[in-house]
OpenMM code with the backbone's topology and positions (N, CA, C; nanometers):
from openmm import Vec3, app, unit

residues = "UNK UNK UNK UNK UNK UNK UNK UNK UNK UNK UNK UNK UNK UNK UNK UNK UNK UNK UNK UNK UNK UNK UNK UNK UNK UNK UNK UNK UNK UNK UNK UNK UNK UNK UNK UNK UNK UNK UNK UNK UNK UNK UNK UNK UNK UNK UNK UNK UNK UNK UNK UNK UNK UNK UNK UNK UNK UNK UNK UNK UNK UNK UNK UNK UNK UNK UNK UNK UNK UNK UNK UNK UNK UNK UNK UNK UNK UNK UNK UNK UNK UNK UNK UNK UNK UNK UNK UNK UNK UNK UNK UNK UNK UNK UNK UNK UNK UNK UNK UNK UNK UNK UNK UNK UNK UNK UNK UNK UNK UNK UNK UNK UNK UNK".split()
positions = [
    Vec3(5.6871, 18.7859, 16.2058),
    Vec3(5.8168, 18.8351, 16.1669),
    Vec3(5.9197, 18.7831, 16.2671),
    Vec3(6.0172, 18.7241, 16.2003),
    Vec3(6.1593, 18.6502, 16.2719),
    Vec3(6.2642, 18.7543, 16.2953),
    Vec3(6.2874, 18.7815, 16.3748),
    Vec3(6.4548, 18.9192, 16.4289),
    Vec3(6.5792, 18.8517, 16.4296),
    Vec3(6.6980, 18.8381, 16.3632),
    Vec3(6.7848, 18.7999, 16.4245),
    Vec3(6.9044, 18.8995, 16.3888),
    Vec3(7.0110, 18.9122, 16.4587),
    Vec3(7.1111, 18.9775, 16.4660),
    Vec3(7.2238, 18.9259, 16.3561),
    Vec3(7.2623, 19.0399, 16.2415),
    Vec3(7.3792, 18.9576, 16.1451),
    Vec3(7.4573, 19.0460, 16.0709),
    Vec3(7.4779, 19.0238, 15.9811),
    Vec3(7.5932, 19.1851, 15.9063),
    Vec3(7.5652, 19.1564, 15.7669),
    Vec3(7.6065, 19.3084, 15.7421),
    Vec3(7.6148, 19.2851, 15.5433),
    Vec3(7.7291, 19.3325, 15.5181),
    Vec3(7.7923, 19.2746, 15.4131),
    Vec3(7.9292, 19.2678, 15.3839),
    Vec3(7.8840, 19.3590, 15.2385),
    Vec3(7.9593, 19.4661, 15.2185),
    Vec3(7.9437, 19.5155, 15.0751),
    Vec3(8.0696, 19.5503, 15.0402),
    Vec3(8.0910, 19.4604, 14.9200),
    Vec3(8.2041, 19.4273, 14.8737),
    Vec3(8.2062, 19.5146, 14.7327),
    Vec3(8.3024, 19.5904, 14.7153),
    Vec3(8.3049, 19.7534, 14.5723),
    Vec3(8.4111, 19.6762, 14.4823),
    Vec3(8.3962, 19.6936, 14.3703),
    Vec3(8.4862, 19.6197, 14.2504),
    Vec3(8.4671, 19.6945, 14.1486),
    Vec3(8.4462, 19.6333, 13.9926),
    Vec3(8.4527, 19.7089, 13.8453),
    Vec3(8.4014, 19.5981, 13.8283),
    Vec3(8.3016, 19.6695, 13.7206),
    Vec3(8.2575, 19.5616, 13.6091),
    Vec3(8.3228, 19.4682, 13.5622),
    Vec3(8.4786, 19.5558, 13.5526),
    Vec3(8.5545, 19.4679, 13.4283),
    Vec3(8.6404, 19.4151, 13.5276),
    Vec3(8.6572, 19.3881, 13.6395),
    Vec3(8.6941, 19.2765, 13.7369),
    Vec3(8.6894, 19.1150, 13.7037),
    Vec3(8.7896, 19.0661, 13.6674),
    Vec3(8.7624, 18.9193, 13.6199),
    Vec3(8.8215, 18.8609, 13.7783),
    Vec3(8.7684, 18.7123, 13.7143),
    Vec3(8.8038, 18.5928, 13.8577),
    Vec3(8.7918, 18.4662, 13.7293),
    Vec3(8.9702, 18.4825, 13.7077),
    Vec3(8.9434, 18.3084, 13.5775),
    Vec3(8.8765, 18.3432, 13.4761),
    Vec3(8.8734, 18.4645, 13.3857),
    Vec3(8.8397, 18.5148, 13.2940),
    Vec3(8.6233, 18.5387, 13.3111),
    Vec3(8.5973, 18.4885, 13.4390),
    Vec3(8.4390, 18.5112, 13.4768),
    Vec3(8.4900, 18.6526, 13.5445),
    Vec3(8.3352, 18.7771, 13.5447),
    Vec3(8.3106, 18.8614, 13.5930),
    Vec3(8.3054, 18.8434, 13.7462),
    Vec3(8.3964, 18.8961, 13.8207),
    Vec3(8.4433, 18.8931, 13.9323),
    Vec3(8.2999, 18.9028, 14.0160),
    Vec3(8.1912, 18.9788, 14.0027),
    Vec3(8.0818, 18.9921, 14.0717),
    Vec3(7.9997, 18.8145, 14.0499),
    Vec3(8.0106, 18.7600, 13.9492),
    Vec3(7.9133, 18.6668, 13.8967),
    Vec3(7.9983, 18.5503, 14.0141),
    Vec3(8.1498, 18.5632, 14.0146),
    Vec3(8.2488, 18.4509, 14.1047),
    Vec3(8.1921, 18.4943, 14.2101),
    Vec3(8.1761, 18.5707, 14.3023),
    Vec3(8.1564, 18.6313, 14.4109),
    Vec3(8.0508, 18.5391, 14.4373),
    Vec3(7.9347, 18.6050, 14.3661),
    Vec3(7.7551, 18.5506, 14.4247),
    Vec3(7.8137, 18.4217, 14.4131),
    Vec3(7.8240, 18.3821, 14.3098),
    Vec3(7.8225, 18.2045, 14.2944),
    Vec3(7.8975, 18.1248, 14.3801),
    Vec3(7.9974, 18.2042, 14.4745),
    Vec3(8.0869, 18.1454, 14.5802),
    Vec3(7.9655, 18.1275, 14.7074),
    Vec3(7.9063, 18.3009, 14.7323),
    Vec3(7.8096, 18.2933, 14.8108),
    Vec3(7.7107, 18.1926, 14.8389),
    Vec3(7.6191, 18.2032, 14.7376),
    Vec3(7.5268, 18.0956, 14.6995),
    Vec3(7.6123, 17.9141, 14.7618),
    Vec3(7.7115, 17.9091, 14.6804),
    Vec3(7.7362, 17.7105, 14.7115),
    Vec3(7.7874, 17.7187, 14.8471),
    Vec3(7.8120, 17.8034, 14.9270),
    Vec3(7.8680, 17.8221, 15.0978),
    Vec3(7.7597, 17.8243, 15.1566),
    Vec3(7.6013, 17.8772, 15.1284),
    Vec3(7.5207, 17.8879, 15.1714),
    Vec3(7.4908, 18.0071, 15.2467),
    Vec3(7.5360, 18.1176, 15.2070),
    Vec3(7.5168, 18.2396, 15.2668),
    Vec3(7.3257, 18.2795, 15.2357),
    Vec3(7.2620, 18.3780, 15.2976),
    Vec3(7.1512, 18.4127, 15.3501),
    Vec3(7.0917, 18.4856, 15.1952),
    Vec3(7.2014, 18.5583, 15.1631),
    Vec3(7.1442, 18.6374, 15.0173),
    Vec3(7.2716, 18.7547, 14.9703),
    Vec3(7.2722, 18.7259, 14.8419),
    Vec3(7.3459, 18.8197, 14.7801),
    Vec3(7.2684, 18.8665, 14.6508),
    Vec3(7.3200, 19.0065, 14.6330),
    Vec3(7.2533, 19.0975, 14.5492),
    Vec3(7.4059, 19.2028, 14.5072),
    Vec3(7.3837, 19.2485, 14.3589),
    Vec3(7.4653, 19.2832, 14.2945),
    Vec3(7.3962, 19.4407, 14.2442),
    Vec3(7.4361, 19.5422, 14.2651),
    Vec3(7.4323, 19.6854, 14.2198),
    Vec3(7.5281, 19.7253, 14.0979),
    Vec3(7.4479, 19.7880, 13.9673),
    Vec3(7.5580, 19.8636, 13.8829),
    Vec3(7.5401, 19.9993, 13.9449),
    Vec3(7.6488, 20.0468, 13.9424),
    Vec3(7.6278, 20.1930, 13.9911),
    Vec3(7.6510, 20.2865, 13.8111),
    Vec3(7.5963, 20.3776, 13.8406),
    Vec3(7.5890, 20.4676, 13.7256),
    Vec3(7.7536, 20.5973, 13.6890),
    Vec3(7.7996, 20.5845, 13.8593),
    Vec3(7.8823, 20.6823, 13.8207),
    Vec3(8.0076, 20.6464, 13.9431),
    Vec3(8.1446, 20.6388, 13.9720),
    Vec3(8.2289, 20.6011, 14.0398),
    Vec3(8.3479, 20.6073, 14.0529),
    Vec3(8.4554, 20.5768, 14.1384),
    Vec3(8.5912, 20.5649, 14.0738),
    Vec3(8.6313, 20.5104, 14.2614),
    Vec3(8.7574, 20.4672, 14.2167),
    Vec3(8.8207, 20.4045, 14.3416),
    Vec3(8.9914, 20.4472, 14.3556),
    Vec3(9.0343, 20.3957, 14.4360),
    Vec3(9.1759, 20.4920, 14.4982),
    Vec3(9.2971, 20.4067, 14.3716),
    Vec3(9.2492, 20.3522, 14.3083),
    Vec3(9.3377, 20.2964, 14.1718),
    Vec3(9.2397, 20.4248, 14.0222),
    Vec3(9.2051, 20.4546, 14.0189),
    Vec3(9.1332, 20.4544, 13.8924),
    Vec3(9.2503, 20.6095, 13.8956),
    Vec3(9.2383, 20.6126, 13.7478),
    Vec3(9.2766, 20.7359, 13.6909),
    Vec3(9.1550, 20.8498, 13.6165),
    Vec3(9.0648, 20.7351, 13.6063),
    Vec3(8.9307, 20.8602, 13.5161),
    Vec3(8.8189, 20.8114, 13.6459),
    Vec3(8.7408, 20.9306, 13.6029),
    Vec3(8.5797, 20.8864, 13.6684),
    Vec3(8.4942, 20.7858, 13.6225),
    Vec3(8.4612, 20.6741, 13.6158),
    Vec3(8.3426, 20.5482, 13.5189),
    Vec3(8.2271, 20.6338, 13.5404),
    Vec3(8.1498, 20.6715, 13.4188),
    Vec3(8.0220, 20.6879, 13.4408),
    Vec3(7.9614, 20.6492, 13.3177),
    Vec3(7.8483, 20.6467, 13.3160),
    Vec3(7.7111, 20.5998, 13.2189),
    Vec3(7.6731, 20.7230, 13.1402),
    Vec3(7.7044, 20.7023, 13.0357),
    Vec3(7.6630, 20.8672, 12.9449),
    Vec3(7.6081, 20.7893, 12.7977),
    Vec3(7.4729, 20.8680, 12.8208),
    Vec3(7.3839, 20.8576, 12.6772),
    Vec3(7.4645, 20.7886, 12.5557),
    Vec3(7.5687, 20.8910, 12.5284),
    Vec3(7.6119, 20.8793, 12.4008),
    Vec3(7.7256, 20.7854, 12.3781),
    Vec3(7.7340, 20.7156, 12.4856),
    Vec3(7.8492, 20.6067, 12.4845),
    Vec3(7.8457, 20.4896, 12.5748),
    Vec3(7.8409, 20.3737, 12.6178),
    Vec3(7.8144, 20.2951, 12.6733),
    Vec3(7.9205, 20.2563, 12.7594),
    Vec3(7.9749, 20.2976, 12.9287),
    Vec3(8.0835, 20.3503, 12.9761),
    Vec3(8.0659, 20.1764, 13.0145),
    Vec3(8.2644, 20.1279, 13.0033),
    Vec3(8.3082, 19.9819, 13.0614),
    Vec3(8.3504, 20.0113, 13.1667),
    Vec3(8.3207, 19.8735, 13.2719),
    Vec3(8.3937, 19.9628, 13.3799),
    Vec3(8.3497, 19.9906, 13.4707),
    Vec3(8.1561, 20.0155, 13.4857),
    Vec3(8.1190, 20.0956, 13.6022),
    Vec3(8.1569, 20.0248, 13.7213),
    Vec3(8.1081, 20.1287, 13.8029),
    Vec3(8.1430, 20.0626, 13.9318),
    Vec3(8.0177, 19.9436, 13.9875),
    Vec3(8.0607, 19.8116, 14.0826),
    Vec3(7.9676, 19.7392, 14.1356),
    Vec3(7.9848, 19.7193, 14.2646),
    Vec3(7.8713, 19.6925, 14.3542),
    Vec3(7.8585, 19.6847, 14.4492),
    Vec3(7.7974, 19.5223, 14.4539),
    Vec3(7.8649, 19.4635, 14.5819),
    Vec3(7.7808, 19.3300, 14.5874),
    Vec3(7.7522, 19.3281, 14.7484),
    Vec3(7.6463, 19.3124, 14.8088),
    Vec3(7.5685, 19.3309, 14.9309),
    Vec3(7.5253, 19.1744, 14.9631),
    Vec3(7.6177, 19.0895, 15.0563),
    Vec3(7.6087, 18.9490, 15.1231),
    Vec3(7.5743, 18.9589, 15.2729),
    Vec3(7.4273, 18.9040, 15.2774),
    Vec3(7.4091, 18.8998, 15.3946),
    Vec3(7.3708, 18.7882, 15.5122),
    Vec3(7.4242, 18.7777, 15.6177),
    Vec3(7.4756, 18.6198, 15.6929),
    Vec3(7.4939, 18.6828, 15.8105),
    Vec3(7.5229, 18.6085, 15.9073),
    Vec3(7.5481, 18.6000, 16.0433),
    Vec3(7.6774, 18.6846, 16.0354),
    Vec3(7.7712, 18.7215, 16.1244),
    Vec3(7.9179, 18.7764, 16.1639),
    Vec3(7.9888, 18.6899, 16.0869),
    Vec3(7.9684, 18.6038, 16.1530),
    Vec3(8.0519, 18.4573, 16.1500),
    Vec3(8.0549, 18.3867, 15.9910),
    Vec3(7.9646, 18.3926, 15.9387),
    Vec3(7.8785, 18.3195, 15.8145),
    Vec3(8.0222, 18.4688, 15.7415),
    Vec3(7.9850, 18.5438, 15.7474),
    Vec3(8.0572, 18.6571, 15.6442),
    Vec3(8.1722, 18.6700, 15.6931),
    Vec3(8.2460, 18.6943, 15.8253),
    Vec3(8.4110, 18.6952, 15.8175),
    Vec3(8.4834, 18.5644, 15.7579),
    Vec3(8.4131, 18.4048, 15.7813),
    Vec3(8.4578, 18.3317, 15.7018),
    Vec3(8.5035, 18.3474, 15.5281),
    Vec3(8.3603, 18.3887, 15.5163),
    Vec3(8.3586, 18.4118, 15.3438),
    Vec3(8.4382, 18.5377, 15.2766),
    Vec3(8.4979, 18.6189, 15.3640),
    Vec3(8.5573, 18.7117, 15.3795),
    Vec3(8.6999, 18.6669, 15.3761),
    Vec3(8.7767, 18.5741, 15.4679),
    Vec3(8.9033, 18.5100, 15.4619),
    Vec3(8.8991, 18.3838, 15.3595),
    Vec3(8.7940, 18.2946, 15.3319),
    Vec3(8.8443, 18.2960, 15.1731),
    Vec3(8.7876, 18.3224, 15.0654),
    Vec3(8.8042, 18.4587, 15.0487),
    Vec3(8.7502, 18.5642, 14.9364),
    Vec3(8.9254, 18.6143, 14.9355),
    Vec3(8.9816, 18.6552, 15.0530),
    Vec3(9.1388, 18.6760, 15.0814),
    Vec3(9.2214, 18.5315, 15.0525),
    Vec3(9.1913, 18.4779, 15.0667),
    Vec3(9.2982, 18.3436, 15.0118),
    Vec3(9.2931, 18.3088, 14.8239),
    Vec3(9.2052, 18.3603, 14.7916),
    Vec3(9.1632, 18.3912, 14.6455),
    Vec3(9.2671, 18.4853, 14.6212),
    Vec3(9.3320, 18.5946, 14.6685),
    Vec3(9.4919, 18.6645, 14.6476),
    Vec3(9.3889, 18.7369, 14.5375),
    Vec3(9.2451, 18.8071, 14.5672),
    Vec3(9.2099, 18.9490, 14.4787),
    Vec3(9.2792, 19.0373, 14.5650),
    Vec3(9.2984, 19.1418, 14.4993),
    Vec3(9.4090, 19.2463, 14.5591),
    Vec3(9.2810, 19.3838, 14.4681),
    Vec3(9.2788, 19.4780, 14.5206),
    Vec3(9.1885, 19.6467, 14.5065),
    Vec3(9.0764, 19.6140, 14.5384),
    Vec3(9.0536, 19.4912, 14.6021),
    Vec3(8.9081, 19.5064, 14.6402),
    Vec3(8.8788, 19.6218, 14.7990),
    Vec3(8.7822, 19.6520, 14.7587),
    Vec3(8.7407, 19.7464, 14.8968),
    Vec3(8.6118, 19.6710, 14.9435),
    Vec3(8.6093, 19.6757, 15.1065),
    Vec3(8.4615, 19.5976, 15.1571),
    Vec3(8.4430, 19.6612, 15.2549),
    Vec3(8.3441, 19.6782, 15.2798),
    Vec3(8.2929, 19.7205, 15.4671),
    Vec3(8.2128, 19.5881, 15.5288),
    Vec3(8.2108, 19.6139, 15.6225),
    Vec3(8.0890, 19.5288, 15.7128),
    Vec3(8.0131, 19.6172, 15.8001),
    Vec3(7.8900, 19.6240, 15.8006),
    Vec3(7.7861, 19.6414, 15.9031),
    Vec3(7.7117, 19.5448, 16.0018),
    Vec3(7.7268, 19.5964, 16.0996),
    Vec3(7.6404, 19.5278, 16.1828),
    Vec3(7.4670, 19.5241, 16.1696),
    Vec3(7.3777, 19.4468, 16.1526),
    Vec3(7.2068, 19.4824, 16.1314),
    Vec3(7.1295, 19.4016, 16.1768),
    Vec3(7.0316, 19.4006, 16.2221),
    Vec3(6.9177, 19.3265, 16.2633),
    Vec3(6.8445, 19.2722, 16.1485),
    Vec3(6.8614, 19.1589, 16.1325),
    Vec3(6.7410, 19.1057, 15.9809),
    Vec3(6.6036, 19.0601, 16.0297),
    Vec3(6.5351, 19.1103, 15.9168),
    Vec3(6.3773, 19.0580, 15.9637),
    Vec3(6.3700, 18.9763, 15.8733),
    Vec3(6.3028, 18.8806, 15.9119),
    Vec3(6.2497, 18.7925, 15.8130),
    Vec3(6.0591, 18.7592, 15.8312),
    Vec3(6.0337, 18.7754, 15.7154),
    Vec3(5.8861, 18.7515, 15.7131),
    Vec3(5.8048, 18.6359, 15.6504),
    Vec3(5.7444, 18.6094, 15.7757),
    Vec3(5.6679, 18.4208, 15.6868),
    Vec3(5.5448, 18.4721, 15.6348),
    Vec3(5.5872, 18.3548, 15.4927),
    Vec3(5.4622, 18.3524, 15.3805),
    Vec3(5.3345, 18.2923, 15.4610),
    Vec3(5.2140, 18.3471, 15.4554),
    Vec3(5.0989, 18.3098, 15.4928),
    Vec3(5.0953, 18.1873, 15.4031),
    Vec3(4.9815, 18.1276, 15.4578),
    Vec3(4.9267, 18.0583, 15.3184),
    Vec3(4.7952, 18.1116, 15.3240),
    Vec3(4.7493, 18.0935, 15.1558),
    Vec3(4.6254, 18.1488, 15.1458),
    Vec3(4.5082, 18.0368, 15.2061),
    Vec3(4.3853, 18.1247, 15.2283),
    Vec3(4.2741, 18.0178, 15.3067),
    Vec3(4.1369, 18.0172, 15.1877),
] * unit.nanometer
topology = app.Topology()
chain = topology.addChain("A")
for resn in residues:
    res = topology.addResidue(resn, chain)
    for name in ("N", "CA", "C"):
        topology.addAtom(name, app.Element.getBySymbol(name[0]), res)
């Protein structure tokens, strides 16, 4: 097992978040990915709302709610993510909310079989 020191950026949006008529989460990873960031992963959340919303988004049986909330979790060095961070900001999205954490990543090597 490999240790190294790096952050995760989790970046909160809406489903219905466009970027150029693409789903703002799908622009995101796919920015990630061709920069070469470490890994990104995308969360629907079931139930949510943010400091713009007027209703609660949630997921109910009897109706198929637009809208939920998403989470996208990019993880890279400091450095690797405040870049991708200032131009994610030169992109001029405006209600996005993000945090950063600081974390230790493990990484684990594939054996090979004998």
């Amino acid at each position: 097992m490999q240790t190294k020191n790096g952050c995760v950026l989790r970046i909160y949006a809406g489903e219905g978040d466009k970027h150029e008529g693409r789903p703002l989460f799908e622009w995101i990873v796919a920015q990630a990915h061709e920069r070469q960031l470490s890994g990104a992963t995308v969360y629907r959340g079931l139930m949510g709302f943010g400091p713009h919303t007027r209703v609660i988004h949630t997921f109910k049986i009897e109706r198929l709610a637009e809208d939920l909330p998403i989470t996208i979790e990019i993880v890279d060095s400091r450095d690797q993510v405040e870049d991708f961070l200032a131009f994610l900001e030169r992109q001029g999205h405006t209600g996005l909310v993000a945090t950063l954490q600081s974390v230790e990543i493990l990484t684990f090597e594939r054996r090979t079989s004998q």
